[in-house]
Structures are given as C-alpha cells and as structure tokens.
C-alpha positions as CSV (number, residue, x, y, z in Angstrom):
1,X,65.8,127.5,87.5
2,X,69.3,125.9,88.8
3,X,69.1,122.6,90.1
4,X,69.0,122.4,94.1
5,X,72.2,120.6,95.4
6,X,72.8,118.7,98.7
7,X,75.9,117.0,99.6
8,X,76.1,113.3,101.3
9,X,79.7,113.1,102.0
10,X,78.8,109.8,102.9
11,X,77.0,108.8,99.7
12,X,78.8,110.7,97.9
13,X,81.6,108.6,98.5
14,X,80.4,105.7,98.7
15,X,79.1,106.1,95.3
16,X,82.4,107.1,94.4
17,X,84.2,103.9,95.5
18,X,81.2,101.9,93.9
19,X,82.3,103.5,90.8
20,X,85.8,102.2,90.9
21,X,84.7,98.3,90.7
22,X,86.0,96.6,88.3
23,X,83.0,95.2,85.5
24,X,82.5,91.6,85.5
25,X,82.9,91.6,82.1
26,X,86.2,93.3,82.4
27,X,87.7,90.8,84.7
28,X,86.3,87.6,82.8
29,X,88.7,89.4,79.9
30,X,91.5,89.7,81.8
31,X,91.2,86.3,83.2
32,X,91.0,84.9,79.9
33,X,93.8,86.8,78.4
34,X,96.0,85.8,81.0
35,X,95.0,81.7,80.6
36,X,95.6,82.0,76.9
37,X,99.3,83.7,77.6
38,X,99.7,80.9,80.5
39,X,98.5,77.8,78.2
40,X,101.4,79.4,75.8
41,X,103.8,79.1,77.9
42,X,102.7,75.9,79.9
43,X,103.3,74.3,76.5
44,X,106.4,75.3,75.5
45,X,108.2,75.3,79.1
46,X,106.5,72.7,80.8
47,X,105.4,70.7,78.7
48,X,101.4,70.7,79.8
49,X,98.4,71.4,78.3
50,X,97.1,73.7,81.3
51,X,96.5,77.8,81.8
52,X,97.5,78.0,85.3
53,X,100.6,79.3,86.5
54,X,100.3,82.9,86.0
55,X,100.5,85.0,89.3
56,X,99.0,89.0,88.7
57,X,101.2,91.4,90.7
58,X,101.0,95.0,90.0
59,X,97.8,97.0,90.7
60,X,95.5,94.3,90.0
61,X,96.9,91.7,92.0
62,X,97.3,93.6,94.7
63,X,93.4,95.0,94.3
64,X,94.1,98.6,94.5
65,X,93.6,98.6,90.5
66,X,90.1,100.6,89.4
67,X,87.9,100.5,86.8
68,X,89.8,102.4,84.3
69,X,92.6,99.6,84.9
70,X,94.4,98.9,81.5
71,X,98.0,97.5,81.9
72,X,98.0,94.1,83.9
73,X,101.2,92.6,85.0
74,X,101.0,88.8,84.9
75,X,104.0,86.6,86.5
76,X,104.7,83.4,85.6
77,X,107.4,80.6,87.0
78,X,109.9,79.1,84.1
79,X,111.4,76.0,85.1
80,X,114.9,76.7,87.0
81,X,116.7,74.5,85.0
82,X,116.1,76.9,81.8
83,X,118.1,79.5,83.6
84,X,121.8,76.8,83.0
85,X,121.0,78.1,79.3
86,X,122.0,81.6,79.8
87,X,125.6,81.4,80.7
88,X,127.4,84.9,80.3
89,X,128.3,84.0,76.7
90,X,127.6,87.6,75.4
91,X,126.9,91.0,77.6
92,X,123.3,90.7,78.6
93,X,122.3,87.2,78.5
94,X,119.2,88.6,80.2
95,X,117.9,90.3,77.8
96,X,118.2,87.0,75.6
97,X,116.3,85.4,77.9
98,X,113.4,87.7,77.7
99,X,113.6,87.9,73.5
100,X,113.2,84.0,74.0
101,X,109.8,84.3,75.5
102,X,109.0,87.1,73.9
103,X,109.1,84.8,70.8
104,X,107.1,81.9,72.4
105,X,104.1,84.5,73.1
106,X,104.1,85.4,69.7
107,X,103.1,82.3,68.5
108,X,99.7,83.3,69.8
109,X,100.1,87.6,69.3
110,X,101.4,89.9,67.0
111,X,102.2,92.8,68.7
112,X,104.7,91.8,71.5
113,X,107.7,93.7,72.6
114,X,110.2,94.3,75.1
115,X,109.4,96.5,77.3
116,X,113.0,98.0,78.3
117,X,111.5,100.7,81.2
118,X,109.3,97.7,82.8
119,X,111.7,94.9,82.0
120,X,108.7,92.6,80.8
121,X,107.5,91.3,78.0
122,X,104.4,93.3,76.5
123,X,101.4,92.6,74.6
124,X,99.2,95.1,73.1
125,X,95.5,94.3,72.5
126,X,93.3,95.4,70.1
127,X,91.2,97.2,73.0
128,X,94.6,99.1,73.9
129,X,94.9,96.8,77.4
130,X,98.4,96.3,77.8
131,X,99.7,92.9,79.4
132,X,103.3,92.8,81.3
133,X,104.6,89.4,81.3
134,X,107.0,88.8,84.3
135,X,109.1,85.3,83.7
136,X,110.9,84.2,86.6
137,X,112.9,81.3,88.3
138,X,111.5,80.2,91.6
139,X,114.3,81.1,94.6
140,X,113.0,79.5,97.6
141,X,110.2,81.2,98.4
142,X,111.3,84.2,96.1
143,X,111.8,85.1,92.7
144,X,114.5,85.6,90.5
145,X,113.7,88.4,87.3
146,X,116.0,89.4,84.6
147,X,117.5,92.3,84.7
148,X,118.2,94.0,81.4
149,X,119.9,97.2,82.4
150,X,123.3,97.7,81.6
151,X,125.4,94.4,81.0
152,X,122.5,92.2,82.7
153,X,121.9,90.7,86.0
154,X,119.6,88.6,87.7
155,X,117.8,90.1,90.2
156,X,116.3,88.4,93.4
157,X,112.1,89.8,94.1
158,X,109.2,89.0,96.1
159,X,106.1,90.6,95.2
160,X,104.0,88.1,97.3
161,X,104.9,89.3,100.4
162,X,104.3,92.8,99.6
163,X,100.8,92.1,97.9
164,X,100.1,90.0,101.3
165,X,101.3,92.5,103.3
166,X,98.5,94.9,101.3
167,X,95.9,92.5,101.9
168,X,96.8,92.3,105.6
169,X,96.6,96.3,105.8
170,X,93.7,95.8,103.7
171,X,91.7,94.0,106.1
172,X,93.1,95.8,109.3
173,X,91.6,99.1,107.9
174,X,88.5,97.8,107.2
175,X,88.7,97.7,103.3
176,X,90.1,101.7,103.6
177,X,93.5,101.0,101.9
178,X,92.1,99.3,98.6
179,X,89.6,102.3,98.7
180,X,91.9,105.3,99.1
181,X,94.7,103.4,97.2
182,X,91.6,103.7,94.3
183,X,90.8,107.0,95.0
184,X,94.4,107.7,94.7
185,X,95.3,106.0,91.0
186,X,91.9,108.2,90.2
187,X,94.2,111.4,91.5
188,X,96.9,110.2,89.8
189,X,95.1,110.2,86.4
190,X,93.2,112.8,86.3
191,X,95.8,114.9,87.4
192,X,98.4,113.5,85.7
193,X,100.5,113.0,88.5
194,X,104.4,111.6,88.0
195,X,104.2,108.6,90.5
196,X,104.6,105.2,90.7
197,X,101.5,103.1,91.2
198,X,103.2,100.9,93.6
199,X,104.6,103.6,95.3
200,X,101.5,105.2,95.6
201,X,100.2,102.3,97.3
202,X,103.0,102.2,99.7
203,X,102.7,105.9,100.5
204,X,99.0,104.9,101.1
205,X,99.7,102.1,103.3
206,X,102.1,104.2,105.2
207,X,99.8,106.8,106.0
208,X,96.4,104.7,106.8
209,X,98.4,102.5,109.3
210,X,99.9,105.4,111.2
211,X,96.1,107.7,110.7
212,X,94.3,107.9,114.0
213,X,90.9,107.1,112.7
214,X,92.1,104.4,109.9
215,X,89.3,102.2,110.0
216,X,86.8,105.1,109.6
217,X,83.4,105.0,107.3
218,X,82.4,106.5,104.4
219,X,81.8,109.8,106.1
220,X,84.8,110.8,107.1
221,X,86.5,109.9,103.7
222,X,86.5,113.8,103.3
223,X,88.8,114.0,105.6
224,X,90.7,110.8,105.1
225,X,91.9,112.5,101.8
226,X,92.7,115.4,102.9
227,X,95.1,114.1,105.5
228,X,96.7,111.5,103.0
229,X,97.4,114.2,100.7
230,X,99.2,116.6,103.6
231,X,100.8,113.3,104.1
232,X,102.3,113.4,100.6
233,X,102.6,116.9,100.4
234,X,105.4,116.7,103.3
235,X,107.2,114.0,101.4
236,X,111.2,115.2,101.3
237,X,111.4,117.0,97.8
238,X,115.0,115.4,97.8
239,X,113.5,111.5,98.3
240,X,113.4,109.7,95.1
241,X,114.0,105.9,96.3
242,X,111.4,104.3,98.7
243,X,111.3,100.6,100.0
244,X,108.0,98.5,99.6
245,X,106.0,97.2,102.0
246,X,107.7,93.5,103.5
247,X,109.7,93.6,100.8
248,X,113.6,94.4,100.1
249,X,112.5,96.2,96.9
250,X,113.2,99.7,96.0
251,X,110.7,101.7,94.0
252,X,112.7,104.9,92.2
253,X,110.6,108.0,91.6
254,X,112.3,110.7,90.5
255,X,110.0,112.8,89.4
256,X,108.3,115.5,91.6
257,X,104.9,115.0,93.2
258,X,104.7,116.9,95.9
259,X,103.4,120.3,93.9
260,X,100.1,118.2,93.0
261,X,100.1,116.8,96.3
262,X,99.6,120.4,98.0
263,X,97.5,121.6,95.2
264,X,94.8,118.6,95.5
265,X,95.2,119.0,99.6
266,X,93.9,122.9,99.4
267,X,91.3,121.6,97.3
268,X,90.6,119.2,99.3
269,X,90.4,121.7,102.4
270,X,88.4,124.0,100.7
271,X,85.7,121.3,99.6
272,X,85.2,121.1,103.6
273,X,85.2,124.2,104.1
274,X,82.4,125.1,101.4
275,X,80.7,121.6,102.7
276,X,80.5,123.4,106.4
277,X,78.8,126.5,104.6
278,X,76.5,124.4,102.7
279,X,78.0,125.9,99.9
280,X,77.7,122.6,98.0
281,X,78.0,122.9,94.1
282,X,81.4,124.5,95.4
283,X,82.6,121.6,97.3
284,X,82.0,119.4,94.5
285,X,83.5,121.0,92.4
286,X,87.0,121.1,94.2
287,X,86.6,117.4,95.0
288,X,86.3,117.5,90.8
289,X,89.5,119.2,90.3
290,X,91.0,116.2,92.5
291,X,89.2,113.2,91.3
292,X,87.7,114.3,87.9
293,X,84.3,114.5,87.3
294,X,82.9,111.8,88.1
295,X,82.7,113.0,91.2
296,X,79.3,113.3,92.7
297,X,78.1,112.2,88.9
298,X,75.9,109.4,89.8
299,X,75.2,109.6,93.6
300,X,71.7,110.4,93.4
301,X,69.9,108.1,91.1
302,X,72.1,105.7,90.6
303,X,72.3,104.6,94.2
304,X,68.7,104.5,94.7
305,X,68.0,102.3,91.4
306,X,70.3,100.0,92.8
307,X,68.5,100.0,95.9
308,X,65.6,99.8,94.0
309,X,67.0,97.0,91.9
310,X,68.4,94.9,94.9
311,X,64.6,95.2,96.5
312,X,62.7,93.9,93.4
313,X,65.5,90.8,93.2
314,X,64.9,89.8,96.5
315,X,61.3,90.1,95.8
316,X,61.0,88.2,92.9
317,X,63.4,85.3,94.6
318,X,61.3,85.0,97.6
319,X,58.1,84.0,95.5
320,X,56.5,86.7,95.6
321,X,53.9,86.3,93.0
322,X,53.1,82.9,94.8
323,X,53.3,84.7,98.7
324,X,50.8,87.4,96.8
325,X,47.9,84.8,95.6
326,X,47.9,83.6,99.7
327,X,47.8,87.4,100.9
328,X,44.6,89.4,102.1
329,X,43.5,91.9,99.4
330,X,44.8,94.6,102.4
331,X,48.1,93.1,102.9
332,X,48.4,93.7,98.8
333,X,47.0,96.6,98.7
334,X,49.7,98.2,101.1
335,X,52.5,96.6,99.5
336,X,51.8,98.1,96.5
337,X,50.9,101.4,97.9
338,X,54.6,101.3,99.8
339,X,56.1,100.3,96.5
340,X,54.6,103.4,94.8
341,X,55.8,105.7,97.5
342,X,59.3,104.5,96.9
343,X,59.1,104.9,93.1
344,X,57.9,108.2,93.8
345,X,60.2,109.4,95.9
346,X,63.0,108.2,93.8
347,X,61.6,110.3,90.6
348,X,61.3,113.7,92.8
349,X,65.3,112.6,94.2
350,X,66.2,112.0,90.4
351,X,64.2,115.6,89.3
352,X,64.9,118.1,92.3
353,X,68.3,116.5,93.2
354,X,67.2,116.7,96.7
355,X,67.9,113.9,98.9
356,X,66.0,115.4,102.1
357,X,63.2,115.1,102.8
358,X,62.7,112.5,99.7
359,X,65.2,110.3,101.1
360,X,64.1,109.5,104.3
361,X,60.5,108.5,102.9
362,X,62.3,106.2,100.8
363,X,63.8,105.0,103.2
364,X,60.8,104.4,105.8
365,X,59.0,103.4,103.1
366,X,61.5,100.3,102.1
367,X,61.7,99.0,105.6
368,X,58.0,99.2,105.9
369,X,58.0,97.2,102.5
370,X,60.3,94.4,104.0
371,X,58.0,94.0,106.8
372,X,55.1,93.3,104.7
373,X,56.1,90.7,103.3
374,X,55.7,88.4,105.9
375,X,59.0,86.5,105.1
C-alpha cells in the first residue's frame, strides 16, 4: 500500500533550513583549524604566541555557508611594514609574497599550494576541507591583497563592509537572506550550477530587498523561491561582471546561469501548482529536482523528535522527578497519560506519514502537558 503524503510548505521548509545548520562539531573544527594556521603566522610575522588575527570572509563569514560547507576562506593582517620587502625587483613580486607564506604554513602542513584562480594560499586536509588563506596589509580601514595575475599588482579590498552589509540585509529580512542564500548554494550544488558563491549572495540580496513580502515566514518560502529564481532567470545573458554589495569589488562570472535559473523556476511553479491540487508526492518531487533530495526527507519525524526532545529537556531541568514526589497521584496520572498521547501520535505521524489529524493532537496534547506542570 503507498505511503499517504501531505505537504506542510511551512514545515517543510522549515525543516529544510534546519537542515542546512552547520554541526557543532563542524564548526569547533573549523575554529580550530583556523587558530592553528593563525598561531603559525602570529609567530613568524608578529612575533606572538597567540591564534587570533584571522578574519573568515567567503561564505562562512558571511553566514550564508551550509552544512555541506567545505572550503573556508580565512584572512589574516601581515604587518605593513613586510610589504617594503617586495620592491619590483622581478615581474610579480606578488606572487613571491604569497610563496613566502605559503612556506611559513607549511611548517605546520604538508599539502599547501597556491591557489592561482583564488589568489590564496591553500591547505588541503585530510577530511578534503579546503582552507583559503587571504594575507593582507591593513589600508586604513581596507585591505590591500596580492594580485598574482599577469606581472602582479596590489590590489586595494574590503570584504567587511560587504559581509556587514549582508548582516544588515540579514537582520532587515528577518533572517530570509541567510536562508535563501542557503537554499541557493543547495541549488547551486545539486544542480551544478556555474556561479559564484559571492555572487549568488549578491543576486540574493538584490532580490530580497527589492521583494514585496521580504520578511515573509516559512510559508510562503514556496514562493520566495520561485520569484528569486525568475529574478535570475531575467539576468542579461550578455552580463558577466557584477559589483558586491558596499563594496567597490567586482565579481566576474562568465559562465552562463540563466538556463538553470529558468529550468529550477518551472519546477518551482509547477511544485505550486501540484501543491494547489494536493497532488503532493508531485510537488516534492519538483522541489527535489531543485534542491536535491533532501527535500521533504526528514520533515515528519524528525521535527516532532525534536519537539519531543526539547519537551523532555525542559522537563528534566525543571525538577521534575522532585515536582513529581509533591504531586497528587491525579496530577501524575494525567501527565503521563498526556505524555503517552504525544508518543503516540508521533509513531502514527512517523508510520502513516500523515500529519493531520495526528498533528494537531500532538499538538493539544503538548500544551496541555506544559500546563500540568504547574511551573
């Protein structure tokens, strides 16, 4: 017998986005990657014994990164007075200067290299995550970078101001730009889609502050997407040079987007449509052949567990067993009936993949819980 569906576009999404958070575990890596690279070069440039310094830029500073994330970009500040040691007295004295740190880093790693597309320095780890080291002069309250192209030049940047002016979008939007920019790297992956990260931020940016309902919830996401990507779709085809957020920086894309753009906005029109006819294996399906499939994957149990979980924590960390000893035998007695109905109702969720009417007993049955507890 096939497995009843039902579509929460808001759940659904939500789940989605909850998805794209970064493990704990994850980031305490990075983090300490990125103090052992910093300690490194705090030794051997300035002289201290210290792992700070380091600035992320690139997706993960700018917290559009997802889960998957796997190349960080890590900045860091050489003293300005190093730059006097690379006078033009050979045709790139640039790309000296990066095969000079370079070779500091690999005191600590073996497999380090230039990275001639990015213009970084690169370290490969065993677990295939890729750091981009950035070293820079300070220039005022900008940046100067080494540019390698060519004969060399230095190159003035400022990728604070365009990760605060993210941020600042960030916050007007109510969190929607770090979510769609997410939703976004997942298009870009799954589809294998020829564009920029950054610039797919800024095209994201772009587009939310100019949308009518930009600071919508999770249940119009549905048609968030679908309106970001008719947004890219009527991109100029001719357009390969955009200019970052707050910033004087140009991102160059040359390669062509816009095809996957209008193929994943028809998808993403038709999984409305097929949502409007209930026809709902359909619609999740063409919200698959956007995002991949995790898509709808884990909406059903997963969500409720963690509601689940989050109840029994705040149980156990309000006393419970001592609130229980000082309780009628009735008071009990409910509490534990209410707890069963919610255990119950998240197995038939979990076997029928129905969320109605199982849902809503959960539900009633939760708040019902709280309320019992006296607290």
């Amino acid at each position: 017998m096939e497995k009843k569906i039902y579509m929460d576009t808001s759940l659904m999404f939500n789940s989605f986005c909850d998805d794209f958070i970064i493990p704990e575990r994850k980031k305490s890596i990075i983090y300490s990657r990125a103090n052992s690279i910093c300690r490194i070069l705090n030794m051997e440039y300035w002289d201290l014994k210290s792992c700070s310094g380091g600035i992320f830029i690139g997706s993960f500073g700018r917290k559009t990164a997802n889960a998957h994330v796997n190349e960080i970009e890590l900045m860091f500040e050489i003293p300005i007075s190093i730059k006097n040691k690379y006078i033009r007295k050979n045709n790139n004295p640039q790309f000296e200067f990066l095969m000079d740190v370079k070779n500091v880093i690999s005191r600590g790693y073996t497999n380090v290299k230039i990275n001639k597309e990015k213009q970084m320095i690169e370290v490969c780890f065993i677990d295939e995550m890729l750091f981009h080291i950035l070293p820079v002069f300070r220039y005022f309250d900008k940046y100067i970078q080494a540019d390698i192209s060519e004969e060399g030049n230095w190159m003035v940047i400022d990728p604070i101001s365009g990760i605060n002016a993210i941020n600042q979008a960030d916050r007007v939007t109510g969190g929607n730009i770090q979510n769609l920019c997410k939703m976004a790297h997942a298009w870009r992956l799954h589809c294998n889609v020829q564009v920029n990260k950054k610039l797919l931020d800024t095209l994201v940016c772009n587009f939310l502050l100019q949308w009518k309902d930009k600071c919508c919830t999770y249940e119009h996401y549905d048609i968030m997407c679908k309106d970001f990507f008719r947004y890219l779709k009527s991109q100029q085809t001719s357009q390969k040079i955009w200019k970052t957020m707050k910033s004087d920086q140009m991102i160059c894309n040359p390669e062509d987007f816009i095809n996957k753009a209008t193929l994943a906005y028809y998808n993403a029109s038709s999984a409305i449509d097929f949502k409007k006819k209930k026809e709902y294996r359909l619609a999740i399906e063409n919200w698959k052949a956007i995002f991949g499939n995790k898509f709808g994957h884990v909406t059903k149990n997963n969500r409720i567990e963690k509601k689940y979980e989050e109840l029994i924590s705040r149980y156990t960390q309000i006393g419970s067993i001592k609130s229980l000893e000082k309780k009628s035998c009735k008071s009990v007695c409910f509490q534990v009936l209410l707890a069963m109905v919610m255990f119950a109702s998240m197995l038939l969720i979990g076997y029928t993949g129905d969320l109605y009417p199982e849902f809503v007993i959960f539900m009633v049955a939760t708040i019902l819980f709280f309320f019992a507890l006296d607290i």
